[in-house]
C-alpha angles and dihedrals in degrees: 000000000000114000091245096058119119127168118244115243118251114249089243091059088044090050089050090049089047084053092046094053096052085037092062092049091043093053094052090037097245138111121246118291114242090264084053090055093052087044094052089045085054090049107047085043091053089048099048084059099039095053088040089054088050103052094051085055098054078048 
């Protein structure tokens, strides 16, 4: 296995990333800072593909 291999998060452990994010500004009352935001955009993205990935392997 080559050095740069990493293992591409499941969409369930992406979605729950994606909680914990919204779940952290909702406890302190706040939106999402602007990291956040480009955190959140990483995320989703990673999961679209992810959950993509995912459905043309069950076909």
């Amino acid at each position: 296995m080559p050095d740069h291999y990493r293992e591409t998060p499941s969409p369930e452990a992406l979605n729950q990333a994606i909680r914990t994010l919204w779940v952290r500004a909702g406890e302190q009352r706040r939106p999402l800072t602007a990291d956040e935001q480009r955190i959140y955009q990483v995320l989703v993205a990673a999961w679209a593909e992810a959950t993509q990935a995912e459905q043309e392997l069950a076909a």
